[in-house]
TIDRENNU-311984 format. One record per residue (C-alpha): x, y, z. Coordinates in steps of 0.25 Angstrom, whole numbers, plus 5000, padded with zeros to 4 digits. Each point is the difference from the previous one (the first is absolute). Layout:
XYZ
...
***
This chain:
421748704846
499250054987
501350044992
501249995008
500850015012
501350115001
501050005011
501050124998
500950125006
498950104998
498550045000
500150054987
500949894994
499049905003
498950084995
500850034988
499849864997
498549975004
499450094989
500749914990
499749885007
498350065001
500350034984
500349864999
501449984999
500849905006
500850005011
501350034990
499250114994
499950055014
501449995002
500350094989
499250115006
500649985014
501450004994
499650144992
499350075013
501149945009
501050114994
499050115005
499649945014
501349945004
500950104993
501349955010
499649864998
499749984985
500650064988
499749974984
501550035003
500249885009
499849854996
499349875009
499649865001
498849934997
499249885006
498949974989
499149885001
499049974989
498849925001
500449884992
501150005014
501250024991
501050115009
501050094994
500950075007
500450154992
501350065004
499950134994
501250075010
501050094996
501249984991
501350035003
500650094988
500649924988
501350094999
500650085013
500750094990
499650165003
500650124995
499650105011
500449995017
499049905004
498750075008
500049915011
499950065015
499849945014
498850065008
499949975013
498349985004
499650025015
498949905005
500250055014
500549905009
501049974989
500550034986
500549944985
500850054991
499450004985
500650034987
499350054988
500250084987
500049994987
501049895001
499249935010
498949964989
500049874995
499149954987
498650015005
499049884998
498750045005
499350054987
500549884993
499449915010
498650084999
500049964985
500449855001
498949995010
499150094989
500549914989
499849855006
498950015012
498950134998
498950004992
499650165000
500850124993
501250065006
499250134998
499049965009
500849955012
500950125001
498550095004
500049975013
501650055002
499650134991
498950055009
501050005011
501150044995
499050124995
499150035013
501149975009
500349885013
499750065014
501149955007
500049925012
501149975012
500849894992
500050084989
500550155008
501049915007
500849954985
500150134995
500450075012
501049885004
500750014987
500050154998
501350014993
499849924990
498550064997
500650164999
501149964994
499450044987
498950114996
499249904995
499849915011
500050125012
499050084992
499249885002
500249955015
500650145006
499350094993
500550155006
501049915006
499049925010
499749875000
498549954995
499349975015
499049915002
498850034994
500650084988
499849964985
501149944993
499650024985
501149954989
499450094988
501249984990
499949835003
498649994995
500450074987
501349924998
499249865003
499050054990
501050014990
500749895004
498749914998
499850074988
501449964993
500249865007
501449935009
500950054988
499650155004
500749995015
501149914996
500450064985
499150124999
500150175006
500149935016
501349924996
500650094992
499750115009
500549905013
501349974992
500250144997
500250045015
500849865004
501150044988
500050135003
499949995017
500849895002
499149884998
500249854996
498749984991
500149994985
498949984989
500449864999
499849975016
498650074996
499549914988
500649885002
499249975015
499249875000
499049965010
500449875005
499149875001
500549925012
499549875007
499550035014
500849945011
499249915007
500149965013
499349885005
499450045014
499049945012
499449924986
499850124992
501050074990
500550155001
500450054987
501050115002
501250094993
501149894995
501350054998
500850084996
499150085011
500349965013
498850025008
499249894994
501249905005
500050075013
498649975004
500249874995
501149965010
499050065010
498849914998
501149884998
500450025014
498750045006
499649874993
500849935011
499850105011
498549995000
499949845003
499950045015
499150095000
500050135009
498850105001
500250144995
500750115008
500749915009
501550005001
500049874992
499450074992
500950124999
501349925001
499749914986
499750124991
501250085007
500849874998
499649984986
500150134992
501250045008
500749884995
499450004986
500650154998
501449965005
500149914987
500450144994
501350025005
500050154994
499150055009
500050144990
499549904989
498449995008
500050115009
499250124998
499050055011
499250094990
499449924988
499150104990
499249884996
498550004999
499149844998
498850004996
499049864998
498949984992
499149904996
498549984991
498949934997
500549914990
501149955010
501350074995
500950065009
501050105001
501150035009
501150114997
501150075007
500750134995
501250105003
500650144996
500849985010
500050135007
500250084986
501350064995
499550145001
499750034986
498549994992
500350004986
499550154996
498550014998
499749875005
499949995013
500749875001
501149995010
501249904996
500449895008
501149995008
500449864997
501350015000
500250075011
499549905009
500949935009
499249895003
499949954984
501450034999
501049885007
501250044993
499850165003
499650114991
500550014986
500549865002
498649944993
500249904989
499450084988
498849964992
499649915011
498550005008
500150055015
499849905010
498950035013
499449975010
498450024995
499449885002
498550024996
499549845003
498749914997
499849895007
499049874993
499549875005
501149884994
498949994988
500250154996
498750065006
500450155006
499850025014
500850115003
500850144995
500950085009
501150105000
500550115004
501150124999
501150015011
501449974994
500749895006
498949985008
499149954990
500249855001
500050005015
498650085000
499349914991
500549895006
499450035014
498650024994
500149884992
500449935013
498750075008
499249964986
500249854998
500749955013
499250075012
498650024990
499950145003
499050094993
500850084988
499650135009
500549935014
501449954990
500350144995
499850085013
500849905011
501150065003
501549974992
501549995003
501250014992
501449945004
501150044990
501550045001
499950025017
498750094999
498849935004
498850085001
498749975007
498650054998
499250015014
499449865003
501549934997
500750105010
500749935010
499649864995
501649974992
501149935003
501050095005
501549994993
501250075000
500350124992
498549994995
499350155000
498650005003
499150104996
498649985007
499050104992
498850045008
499049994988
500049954987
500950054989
499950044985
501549925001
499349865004
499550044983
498749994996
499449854997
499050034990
499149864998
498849904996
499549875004
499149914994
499149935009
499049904997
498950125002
500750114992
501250094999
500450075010
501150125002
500950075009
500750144998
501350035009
499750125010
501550015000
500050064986
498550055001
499649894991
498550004994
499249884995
498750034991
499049904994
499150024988
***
C-alpha cells in the first residue's frame, strides 16, 4: 500500500477516492470524495439528501464518533393535507409496505457532515475532492446487477416524479445492466454548491426552493429545521472484547448497543470453543442474536428487511482511518427540482419510528441501526474497520465477521464470504453451509436460502496485520476493494 487502502459499495466509489488518495490526500480527504461520487454510483443508497454516521480515527489514535443522521422537524404544524402515502415494494418472495412523500422527509444531515469532516480533518480544497464525483456524474456509471436490482425493486418510488423516472425509466423502462446512469443536473448543482459553501443547501435557493414544495405539498420542514442542523461530536461506544476494543455507534442509535450485547454474550459462549460450521456452532449465534433482538419488545421498532444503506472503509499512509455508514432510506419520491437529489424518507420509516408515524418527538435526532465500527488493540493501535448496510441486520452482520476475524483467525476475505444467519422476531434465515445445522423450536419459520443474499448485507472491511493492510468487499452487495 503506496497511498491507501478503500473498502466500499462500489467500483467507482472507491476509485472515486483513490485519485485523492494518489493526489495526496488523506484518507478524510478521500472520504469527501467517496461521499460526493456515492450520490452518482449508489443513487438508492446514498443521497446529499440523506444523513450517516462516521467512525473516524486519527493517527494520534484519538476516535470520534460523527452522528450526522437525520432530524426530526422542530414543529409538526403544516397548513396543507400531509403528502405521506404507503407503497407497497415486491421483493418476490415477500413484500413491505413503504411510506414516502413530501411529509416523509426529515432535516437532512449529509452535506453538513461532509463540511465538518472538511473543516477538522482534510487538508485539500473542497473543489478538488468533488472532481472525481463530477466526471461521473457527467460521463455516466454503467450500471451493474446490484445497482438494476435497487432501482427496479423500488419502482414506485423512482417514477413517482419526472425527475427521478426521466432518469432511471427513461421511455418508461428501466436502466438495464450495462446502461449509463449519468446525473447531468447534480454535477452542476454540487458545483454550485462547492462554490457558495454548507449555508447554500441549508439557507441558500436548494432550502428555499425544498421548503417551497413541503409548505405548499404537505411537508413538515421549515427554514428553521434547515439552518439550525448541527453535526454532532460523540464518544464512540467502546466495547471491550477478546483484549481488544470495538469502537461503535453509542446511543441514542441502537445498533452500536446491539452489537455490544452480542460480543458480551459471545464473550461467554466462546470459552468452549466449537469449530466453525458445526451445529454448535450454529446454535450459539442462532441463540445469541435471537435473544439479543427480543430485548426490543416492539418488534415494528427494529424490523425492516430492506435497509438502503451503503459502508464504505478507508484507510492511508499516515495511519488514519475511516469508517462511515449512510442512508436516504429508500427516498421520498421527490428530487428537489433541478438537482437531482432525491429526499429522504426518514420519517416514513417504520423501523426509526417506535411510537408510529407522525408520533416523533420534534426537533429531535433519529435513532438507527448503522453501526460502522473500528476495532483497536487495548492501547489504541487500529486493527480493524467494518460495516455494513442491511437494516436491522446490521449489528448481527458485523458481529459474525468480527466473531470469523478475531475469534477463529480467519483471513478478512475467508471472514466476509462464510456464510451468515439472522434470528429475529420468529424468522430465522439460513445462508447455505448453516442449512439444517439449528436448533429447531416451536413456532420458529425457517427460511433456508440456497446462495448467498444481498439481505445477509454487505460487510465492507480492513485489517491490519503485522505485514500490511488488507481488505475485503461483500459479494452480497458487489462490494470492490482498490489500493493505490
Amino acid at each position: 500500500m503506496k497511498y491507501g487502502l478503500v473498502a466500499a459499495g462500489h467500483e467507482k466509489t472507491a476509485w472515486a477516492a483513490c485519485q485523492i488518495l494518489k493526489d495526496g490526500g488523506n484518507a478524510f480527504d478521500a472520504a469527501v470524495a467517496a461521499y460526493f461520487a456515492s450520490f452518482i454510483t449508489e443513487p438508492c443508497m446514498s443521497s446529499a439528501g440523506g444523513g450517516g454516521f462516521a467512525n473516524i480515527y486519527t493517527k494520534e489514535k484519538s476516535p470520534v464518533f460523527l452522528d450526522f443522521f437525520c432530524q426530526t422537524p422542530r414543529s409538526k404544524k403544516v397548513d396543507q393535507p400531509l403528502d405521506f402515502v404507503p407503497m407497497v415494494v415486491d421483493f418476490g418472495e415477500t413484500s413491505e409496505t413503504f411510506h414516502l412523500g413530501i411529509a416523509s422527509i426529515a432535516t437532512p444531515g449529509m452535506i453538513a457532515g461532509i463540511y465538518h469532516i472538511h473543516d477538522h480533518f482534510c487538508t485539500i480544497p473542497m473543489k478538488h475532492l468533488l472532481e472525481p464525483a463530477l466526471e461521473l456524474a457527467l460521463n455516466g456509471v454503467v450500471m451493474n446487477v446490484f445497482q438494476v436490482f435497487d432501482i427496479k425493486v423500488i419502482k414506485p418510488i423512482m417514477v413517482r416524479e419526472d425527475e427521478s423516472r426521466n432518469i432511471f425509466y427513461p421511455n418508461d423502462t428501466s436502466l438495464q445492466v450495462g446502461d449509463v446512469l449519468r446525473m447531468p443536473q447534480m454535477a452542476d448543482y454540487l458545483e454550485y454548491l462547492v462554490k457558495e459553501g454548507r449555508e447554500e443547501f441549508y439557507q441558500g435557493e436548494f432550502a428555499k426552493q425544498l421548503i417551497q414544495t413541503c409548505q405548499e405539498r404537505g411537508g413538515y420542514l421549515k427554514h428553521d429545521d434547515l439552518k439550525n442542523y448541527q453535526v454532532l461530536e460523540r464518544k464512540p461506544l467502546s466495547i471491550p472484547y477478546m483484549g481488544r476494543r470495538v469502537l461503535t455507534n453509542p446511543m441514542p442509535s441502537m445498533g452500536g448497543t446491539i452489537l455490544g450485547l452480542m460480543l458480551r454474550k459471545m464473550s461467554t459462549a466462546f470459552r468452549d470453543r466449537y469449530d466453525v460450521g458445526s451445529p454448535r456452532h450454529v446454535s450459539t449465534l442462532q441463540a445469541i442474536i435471537g435473544e439479543v433482538l427480543q430485548y426490543e419488545k416492539r418488534p415494528e421498532a427494529l424490523f425492516s428487511k430492506w435497509g438502503s444503506t451503503t459502508h464504505f472503509n478507508i484507510v492511508d499512509r499516515h495511519g488514519n482511518a475511516f469508517n462511515t455508514t449512510v442512508s436516504n432510506g429508500e427516498g421520498c419520491g421527490h428530487m428537489v427540482k433541478g438537482t437531482n437529489i432525491m429526499m429522504n424518507n426518514m420519517l416514513g420509516e417504520a423501523s426509526l419510528l417506535p411510537d408510529g408515524f407522525h408520533n416523533w418527538p420534534e426537533d429531535t435526532r433519529l435513532s438507527s441501526m448503522m453501526s460502522p465500527t473500528m476495532v483497536t488493540s487495548m492501547d489504541g493501535s487500529f486493527e480493524m474497520a467494518i460495516g455494513t448496510g442491511g437494516g436491522s441486520r446490521i449489528p448481527s452482520m458485523i458481529f459474525q465477521v468480527l466473531h470469523y476475524l478475531i475469534d477463529h483467525g480467519f483471513t478478512v476475505q475467508d471472514a466476509v464470504d462464510a456464510s451468515r444467519l439472522h434470528n429475529e422476531y420468529g424468522e430465522f434465515n439460513l445462508e447455505p453451509d448453516f442449512v439444517g445445522k439449528h436448533t429447531e423450536k416451536e413456532g420458529l419459520h425457517v427460511k433456508n436460502w440456497d446462495e448467498s443474499a444481498m439481505f445477509f448485507g454487505g460487510v465492507h472491511t480492513i485489517v491490519k496485520q503485522k505485514d500490511g493492510f488488507y481488505a475485503a468487499s461483500d459479494d452480497r452487495r458487489e462490494g470492490f476493494v482498490m489500493e493505490v
